[in-house]
N, CA, C and O of each residue as an XYZ file, in Angstrom:
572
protein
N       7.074    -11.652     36.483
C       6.631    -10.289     36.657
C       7.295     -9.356     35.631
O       6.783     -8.292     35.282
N       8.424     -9.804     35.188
C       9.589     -8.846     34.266
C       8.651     -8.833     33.092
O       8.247     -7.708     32.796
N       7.999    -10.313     31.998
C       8.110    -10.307     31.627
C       6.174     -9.677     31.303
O       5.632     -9.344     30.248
N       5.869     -9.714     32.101
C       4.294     -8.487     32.746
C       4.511     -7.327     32.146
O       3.881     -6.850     31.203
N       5.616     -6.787     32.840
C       5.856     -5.583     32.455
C       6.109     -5.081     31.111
O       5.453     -4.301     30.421
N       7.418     -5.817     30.842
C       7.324     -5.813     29.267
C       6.629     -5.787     28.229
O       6.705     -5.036     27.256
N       5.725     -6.891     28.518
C       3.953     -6.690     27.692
C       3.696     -5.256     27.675
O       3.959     -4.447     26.785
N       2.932     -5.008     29.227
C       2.157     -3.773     29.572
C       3.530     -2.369     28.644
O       2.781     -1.448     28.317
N       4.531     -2.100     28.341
C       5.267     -1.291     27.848
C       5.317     -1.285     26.227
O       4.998     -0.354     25.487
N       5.780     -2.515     25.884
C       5.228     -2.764     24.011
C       3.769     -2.666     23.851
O       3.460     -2.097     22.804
N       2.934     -2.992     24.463
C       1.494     -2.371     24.159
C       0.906     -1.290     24.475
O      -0.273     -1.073     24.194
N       1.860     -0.268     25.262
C       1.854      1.423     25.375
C       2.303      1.533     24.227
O       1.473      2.028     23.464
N       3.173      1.308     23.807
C       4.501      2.005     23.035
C       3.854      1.646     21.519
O       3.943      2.605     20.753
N       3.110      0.241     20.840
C       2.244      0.145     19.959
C       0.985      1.094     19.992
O       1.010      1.977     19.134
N       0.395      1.083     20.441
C      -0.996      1.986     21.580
C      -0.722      3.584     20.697
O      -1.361      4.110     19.786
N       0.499      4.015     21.436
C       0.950      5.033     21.490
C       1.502      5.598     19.611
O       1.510      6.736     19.143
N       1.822      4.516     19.071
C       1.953      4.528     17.297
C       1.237      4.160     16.288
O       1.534      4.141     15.093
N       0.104      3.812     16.911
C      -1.197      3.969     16.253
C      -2.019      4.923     16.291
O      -2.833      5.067     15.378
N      -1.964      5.838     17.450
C      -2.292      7.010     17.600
C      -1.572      8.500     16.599
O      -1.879      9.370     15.784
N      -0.409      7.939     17.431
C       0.417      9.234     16.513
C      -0.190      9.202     14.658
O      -0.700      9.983     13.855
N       0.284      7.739     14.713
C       0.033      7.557     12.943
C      -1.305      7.932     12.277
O      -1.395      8.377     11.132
N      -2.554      7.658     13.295
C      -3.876      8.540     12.907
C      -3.712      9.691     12.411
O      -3.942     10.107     11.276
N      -3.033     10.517     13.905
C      -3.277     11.690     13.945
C      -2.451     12.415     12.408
O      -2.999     13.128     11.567
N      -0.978     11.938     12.425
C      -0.167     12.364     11.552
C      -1.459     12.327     10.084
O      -1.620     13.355      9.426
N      -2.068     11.352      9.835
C      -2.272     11.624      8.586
C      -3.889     12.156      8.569
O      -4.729     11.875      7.714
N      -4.045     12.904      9.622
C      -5.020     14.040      9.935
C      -6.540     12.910      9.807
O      -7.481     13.672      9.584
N      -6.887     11.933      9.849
C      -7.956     10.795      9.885
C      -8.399     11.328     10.972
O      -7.754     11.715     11.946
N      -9.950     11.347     10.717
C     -10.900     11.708     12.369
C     -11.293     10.351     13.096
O     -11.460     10.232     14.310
N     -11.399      9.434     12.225
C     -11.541      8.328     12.821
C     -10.026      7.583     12.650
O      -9.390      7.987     11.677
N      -9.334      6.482     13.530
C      -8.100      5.253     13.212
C      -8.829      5.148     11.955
O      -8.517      5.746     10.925
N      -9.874      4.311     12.101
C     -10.265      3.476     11.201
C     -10.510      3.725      9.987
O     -10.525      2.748      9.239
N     -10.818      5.288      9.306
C     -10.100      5.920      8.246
C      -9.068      5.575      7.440
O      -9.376      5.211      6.305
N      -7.510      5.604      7.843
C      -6.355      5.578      7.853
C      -6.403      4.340      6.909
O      -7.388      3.610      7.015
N      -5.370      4.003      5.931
C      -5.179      3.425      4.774
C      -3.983      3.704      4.292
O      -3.618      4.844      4.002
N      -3.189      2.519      4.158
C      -1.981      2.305      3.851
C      -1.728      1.440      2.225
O      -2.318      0.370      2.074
N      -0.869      1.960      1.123
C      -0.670      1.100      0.308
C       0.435      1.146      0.224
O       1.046      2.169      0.532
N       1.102     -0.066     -0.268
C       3.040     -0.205      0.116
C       2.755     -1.227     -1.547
O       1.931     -2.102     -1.812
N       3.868     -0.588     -2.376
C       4.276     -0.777     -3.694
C       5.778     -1.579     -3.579
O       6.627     -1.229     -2.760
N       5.894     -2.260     -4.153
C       7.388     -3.073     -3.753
C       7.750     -3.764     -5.022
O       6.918     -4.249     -5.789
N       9.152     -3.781     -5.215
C       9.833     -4.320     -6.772
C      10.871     -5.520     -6.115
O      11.906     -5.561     -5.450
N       9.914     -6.451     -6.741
C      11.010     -7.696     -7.014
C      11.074     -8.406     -7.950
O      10.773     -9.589     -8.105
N      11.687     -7.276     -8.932
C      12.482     -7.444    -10.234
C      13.989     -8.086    -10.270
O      14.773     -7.954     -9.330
N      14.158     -8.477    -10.933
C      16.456     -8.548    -11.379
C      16.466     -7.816    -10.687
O      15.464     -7.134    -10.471
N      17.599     -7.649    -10.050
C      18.661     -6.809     -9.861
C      19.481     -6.422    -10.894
O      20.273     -5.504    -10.681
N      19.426     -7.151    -12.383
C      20.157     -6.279    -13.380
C      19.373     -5.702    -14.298
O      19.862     -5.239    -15.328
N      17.997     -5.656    -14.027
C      17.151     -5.004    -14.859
C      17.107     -3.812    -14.863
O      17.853     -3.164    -14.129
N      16.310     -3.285    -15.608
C      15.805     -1.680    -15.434
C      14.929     -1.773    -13.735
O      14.690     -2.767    -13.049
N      14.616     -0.280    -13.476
C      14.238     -0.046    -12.027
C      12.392      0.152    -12.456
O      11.902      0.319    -13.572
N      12.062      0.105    -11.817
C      10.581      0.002    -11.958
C      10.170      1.645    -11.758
O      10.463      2.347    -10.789
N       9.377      2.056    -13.010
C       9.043      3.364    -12.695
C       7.217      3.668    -12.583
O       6.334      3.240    -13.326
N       7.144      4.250    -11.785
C       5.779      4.392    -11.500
C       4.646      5.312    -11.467
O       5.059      5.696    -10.373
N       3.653      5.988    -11.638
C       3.015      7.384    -10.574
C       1.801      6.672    -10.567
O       1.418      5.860    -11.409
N       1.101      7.133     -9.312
C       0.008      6.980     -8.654
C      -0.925      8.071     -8.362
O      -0.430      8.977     -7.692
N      -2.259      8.223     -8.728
C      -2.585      9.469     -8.127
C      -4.452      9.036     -7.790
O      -5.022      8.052     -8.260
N      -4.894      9.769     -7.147
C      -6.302      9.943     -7.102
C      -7.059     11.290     -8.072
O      -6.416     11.985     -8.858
N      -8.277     11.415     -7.845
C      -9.069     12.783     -8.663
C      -8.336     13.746     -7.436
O      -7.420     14.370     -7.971
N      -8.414     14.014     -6.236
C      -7.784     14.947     -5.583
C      -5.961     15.139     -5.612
O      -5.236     16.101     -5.865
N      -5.716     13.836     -5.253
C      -3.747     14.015     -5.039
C      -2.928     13.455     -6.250
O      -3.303     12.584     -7.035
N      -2.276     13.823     -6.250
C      -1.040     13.553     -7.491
C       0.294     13.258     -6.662
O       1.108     14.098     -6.280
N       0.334     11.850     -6.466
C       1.434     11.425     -5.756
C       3.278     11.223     -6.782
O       4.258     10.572     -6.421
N       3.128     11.917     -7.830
C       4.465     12.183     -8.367
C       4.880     10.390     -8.975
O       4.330      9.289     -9.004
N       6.187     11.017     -9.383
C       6.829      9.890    -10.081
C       7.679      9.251     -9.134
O       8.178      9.731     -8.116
N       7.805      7.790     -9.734
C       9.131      7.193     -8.532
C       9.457      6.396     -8.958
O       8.696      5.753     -9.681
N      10.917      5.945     -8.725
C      11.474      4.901     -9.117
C      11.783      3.565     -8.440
O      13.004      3.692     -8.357
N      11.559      2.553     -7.982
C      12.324      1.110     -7.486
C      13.265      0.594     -7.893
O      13.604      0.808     -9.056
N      13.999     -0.258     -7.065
C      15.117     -0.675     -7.401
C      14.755     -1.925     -6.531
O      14.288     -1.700     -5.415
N      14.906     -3.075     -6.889
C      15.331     -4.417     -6.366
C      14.780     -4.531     -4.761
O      15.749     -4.553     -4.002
N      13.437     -4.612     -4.017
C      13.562     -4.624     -2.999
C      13.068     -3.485     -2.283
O      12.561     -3.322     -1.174
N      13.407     -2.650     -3.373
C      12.790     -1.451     -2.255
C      11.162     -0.968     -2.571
O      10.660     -1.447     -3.587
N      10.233      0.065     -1.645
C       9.188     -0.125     -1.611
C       8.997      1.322     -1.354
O       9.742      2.078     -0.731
N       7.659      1.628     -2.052
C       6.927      2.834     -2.002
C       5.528      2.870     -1.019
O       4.671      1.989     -1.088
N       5.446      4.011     -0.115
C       4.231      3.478      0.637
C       3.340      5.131      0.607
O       3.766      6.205      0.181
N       2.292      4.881      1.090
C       1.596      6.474      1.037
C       0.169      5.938      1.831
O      -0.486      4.971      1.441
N      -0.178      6.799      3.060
C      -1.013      6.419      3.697
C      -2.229      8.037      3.323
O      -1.890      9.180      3.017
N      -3.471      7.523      3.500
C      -4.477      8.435      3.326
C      -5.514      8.152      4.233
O      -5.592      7.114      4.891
N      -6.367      9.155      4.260
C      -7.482      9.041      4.624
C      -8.856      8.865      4.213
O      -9.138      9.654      3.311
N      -9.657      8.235      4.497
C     -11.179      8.058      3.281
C     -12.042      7.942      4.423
O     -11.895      7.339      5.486
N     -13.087      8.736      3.921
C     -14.627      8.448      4.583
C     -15.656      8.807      3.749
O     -16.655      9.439      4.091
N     -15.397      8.389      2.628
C     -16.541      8.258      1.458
C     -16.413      7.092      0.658
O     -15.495      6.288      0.494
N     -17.410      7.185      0.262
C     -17.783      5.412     -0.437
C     -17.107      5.230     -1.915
O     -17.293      4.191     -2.548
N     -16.244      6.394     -2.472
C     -15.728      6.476     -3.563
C     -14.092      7.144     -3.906
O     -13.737      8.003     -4.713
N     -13.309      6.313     -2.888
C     -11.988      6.676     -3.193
C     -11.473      5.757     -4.015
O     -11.722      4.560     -3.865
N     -10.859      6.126     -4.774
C      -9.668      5.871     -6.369
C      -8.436      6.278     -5.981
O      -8.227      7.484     -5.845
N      -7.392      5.301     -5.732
C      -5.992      5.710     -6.038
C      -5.448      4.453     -7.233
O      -5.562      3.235     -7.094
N      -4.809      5.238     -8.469
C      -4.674      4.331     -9.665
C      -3.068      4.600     -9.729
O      -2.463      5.614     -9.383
N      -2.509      3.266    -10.331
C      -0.956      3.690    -10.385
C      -0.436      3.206    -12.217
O      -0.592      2.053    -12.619
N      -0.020      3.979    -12.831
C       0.912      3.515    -13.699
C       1.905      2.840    -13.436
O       1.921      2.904    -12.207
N       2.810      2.190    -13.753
C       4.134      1.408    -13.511
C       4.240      0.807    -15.425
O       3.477      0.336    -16.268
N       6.467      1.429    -15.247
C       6.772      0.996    -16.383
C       7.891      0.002    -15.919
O       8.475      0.017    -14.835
N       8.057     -0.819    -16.909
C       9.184     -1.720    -16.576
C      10.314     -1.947    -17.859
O      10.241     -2.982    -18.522
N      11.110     -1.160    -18.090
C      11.499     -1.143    -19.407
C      10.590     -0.751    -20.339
O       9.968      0.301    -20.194
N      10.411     -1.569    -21.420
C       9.398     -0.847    -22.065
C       7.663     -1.534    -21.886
O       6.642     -1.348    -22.548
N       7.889     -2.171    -20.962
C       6.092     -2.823    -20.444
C       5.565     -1.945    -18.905
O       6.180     -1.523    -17.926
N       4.013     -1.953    -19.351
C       3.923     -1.192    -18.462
C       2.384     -1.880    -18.216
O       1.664     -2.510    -18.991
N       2.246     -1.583    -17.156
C       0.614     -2.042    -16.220
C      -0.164     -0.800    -15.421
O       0.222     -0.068    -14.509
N      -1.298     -0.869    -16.078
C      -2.374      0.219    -15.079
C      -2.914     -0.455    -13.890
O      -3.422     -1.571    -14.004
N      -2.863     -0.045    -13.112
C      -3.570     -1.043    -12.175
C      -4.394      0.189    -10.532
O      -3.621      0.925     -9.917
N      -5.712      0.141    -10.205
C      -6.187      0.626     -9.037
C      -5.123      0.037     -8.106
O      -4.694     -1.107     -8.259
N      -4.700      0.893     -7.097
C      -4.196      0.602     -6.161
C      -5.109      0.282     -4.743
O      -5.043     -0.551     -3.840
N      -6.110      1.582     -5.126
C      -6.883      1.673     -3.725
C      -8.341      1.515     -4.499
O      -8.601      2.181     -5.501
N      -9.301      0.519     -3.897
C     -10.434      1.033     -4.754
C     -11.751      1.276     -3.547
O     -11.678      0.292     -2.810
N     -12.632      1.973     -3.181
C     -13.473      1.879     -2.582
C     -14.243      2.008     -3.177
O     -14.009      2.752     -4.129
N     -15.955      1.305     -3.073
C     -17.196      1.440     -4.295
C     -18.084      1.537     -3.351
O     -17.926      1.132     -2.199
N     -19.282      2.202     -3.890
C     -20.136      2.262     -2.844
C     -21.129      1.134     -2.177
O     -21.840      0.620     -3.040
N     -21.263      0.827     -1.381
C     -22.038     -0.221     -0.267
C     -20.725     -2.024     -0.588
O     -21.064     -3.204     -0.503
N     -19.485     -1.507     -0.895
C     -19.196     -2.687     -1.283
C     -17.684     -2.535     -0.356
O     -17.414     -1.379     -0.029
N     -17.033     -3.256     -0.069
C     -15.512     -3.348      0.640
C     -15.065     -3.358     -0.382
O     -15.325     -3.838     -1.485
N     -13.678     -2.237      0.465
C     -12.360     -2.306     -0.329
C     -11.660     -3.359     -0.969
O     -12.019     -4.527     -0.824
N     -10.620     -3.013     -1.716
C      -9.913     -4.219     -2.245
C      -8.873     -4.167     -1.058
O      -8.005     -5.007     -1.291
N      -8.632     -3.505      0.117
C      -7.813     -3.898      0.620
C      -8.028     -4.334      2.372
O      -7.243     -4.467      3.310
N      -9.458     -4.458      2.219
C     -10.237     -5.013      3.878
C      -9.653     -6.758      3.718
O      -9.879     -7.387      2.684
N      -8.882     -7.381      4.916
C      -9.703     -6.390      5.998
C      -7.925     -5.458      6.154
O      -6.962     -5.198      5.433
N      -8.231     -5.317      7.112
C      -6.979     -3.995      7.905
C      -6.774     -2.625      7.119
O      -5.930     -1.824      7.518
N      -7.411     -2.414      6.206
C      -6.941     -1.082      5.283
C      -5.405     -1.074      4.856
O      -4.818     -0.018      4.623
N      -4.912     -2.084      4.785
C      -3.770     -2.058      4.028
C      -3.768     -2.558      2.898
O      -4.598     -3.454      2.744
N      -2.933     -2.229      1.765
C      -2.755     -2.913      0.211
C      -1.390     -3.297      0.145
O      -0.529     -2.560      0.627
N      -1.021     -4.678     -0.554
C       0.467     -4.472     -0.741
C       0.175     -5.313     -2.186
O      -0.453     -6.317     -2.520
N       1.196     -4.069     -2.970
C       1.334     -4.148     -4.548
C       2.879     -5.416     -4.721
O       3.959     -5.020     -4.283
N       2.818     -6.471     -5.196
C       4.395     -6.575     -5.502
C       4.636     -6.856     -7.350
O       3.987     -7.614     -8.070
N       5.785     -5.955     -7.724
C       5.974     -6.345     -9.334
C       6.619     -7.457     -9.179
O       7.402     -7.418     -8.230
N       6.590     -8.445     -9.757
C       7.547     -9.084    -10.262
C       7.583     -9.478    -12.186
O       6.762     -9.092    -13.018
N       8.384    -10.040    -12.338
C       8.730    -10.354    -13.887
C       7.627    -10.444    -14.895
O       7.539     -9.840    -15.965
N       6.810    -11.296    -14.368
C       5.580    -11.482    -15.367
C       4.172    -10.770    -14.772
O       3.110    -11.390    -14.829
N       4.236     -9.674    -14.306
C       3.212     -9.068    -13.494
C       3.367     -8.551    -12.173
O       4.357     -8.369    -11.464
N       1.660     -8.282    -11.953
C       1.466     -7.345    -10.407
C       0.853     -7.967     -9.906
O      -0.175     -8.415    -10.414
N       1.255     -8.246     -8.684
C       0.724     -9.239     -7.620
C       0.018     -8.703     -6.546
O       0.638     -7.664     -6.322
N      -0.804     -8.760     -5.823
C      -1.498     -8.017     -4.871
C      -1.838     -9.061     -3.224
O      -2.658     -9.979     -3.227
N      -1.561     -8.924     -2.792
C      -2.364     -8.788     -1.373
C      -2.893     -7.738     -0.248
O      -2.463     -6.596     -0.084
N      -4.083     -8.485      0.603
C      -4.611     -7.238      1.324
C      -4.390     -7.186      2.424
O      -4.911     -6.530      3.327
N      -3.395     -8.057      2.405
C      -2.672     -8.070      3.966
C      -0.817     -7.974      4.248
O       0.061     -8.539      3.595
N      -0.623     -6.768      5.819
C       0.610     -6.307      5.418
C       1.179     -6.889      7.200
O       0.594     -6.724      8.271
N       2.278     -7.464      6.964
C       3.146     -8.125      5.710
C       2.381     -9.246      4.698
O       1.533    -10.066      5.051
N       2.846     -9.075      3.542
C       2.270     -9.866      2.597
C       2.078    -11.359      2.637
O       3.104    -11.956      2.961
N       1.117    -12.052      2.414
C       0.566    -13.091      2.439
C      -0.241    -13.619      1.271
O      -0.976    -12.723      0.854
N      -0.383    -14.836      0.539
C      -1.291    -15.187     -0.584
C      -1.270    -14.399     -1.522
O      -2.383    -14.151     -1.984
N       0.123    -13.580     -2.292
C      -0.102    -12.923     -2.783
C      -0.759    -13.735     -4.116
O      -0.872    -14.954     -4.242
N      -1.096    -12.834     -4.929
C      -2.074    -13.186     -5.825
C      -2.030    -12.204     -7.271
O      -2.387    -11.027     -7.234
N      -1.501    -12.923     -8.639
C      -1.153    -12.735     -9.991
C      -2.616    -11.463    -10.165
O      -3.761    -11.905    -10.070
N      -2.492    -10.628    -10.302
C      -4.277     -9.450    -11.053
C      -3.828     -8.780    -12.128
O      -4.690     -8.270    -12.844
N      -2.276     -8.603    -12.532
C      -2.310     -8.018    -13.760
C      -1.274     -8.329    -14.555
O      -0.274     -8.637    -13.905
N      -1.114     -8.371    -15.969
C       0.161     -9.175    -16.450
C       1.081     -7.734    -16.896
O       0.477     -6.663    -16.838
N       2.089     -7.736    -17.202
C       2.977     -6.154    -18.298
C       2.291     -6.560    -19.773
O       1.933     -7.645    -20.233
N       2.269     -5.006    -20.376
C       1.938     -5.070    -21.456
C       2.843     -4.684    -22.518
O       2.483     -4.754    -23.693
């Protein structure tokens, strides 16, 4: 029965942070809501991974990584043509790469779940569309 309960409380308490997290990023529908998480697993004695990301509407600024750590930015879309594109430098190589792509009558690059996860590593940008990451997969090399 304890362990009944417990269920029925982590699936309020999930329930309950999927909601908030809609609402927070003002989405009329959940299913709106779109998450991309950027992550560096570079050296640790390298340079830090520098980046900006933006769409035609937002300009998500500059940022830096360090070994491990991760950049995330959630949005909202309900049109058939959202673009979020990111620069990233790595010393002196650098990669363009869509982060978010939606096209019209076609799925995202990051269905299913509306999540993206970017990872750098040494010889490129790796992508999967599922978070936590899984199968990630080589799409762009440094230039």
């Amino acid at each position: 029965m304890a362990n009944y309960c417990y269920l029925h409380i982590v699936l309020i308490i999930l329930a309950a942070d999927l909601i908030a997290s809609a609402t927070s990023k003002n989405c009329t529908q959940p299913e709106d809501a779109r998450t991309v998480y950027i992550y560096s697993y570079l050296p640790p004695d390298s340079p830090m991974m520098r980046f900006h990301c933006a769409s035609k509407d937002d300009d998500l600024g500059n940022h830096t990584l360090a070994l491990n750590q991760r950049f995330m930015f959630e949005f909202c879309t309900n049109d058939w043509n959202t673009l979020f594109y990111c620069d990233a430098w790595w010393g002196p190589k650098h990669v363009h790469f869509n982060a978010y792509e939606q096209r019209p009558f076609l799925r995202s690059n990051c269905d299913p779940g509306n999540k993206c996860y970017w990872a750098a590593k040494t010889d490129g940008m790796y992508f999967s569309s599922f978070y936590p990451p899984r199968g990630l997969k080589k799409l762009f090399d440094w230039s």
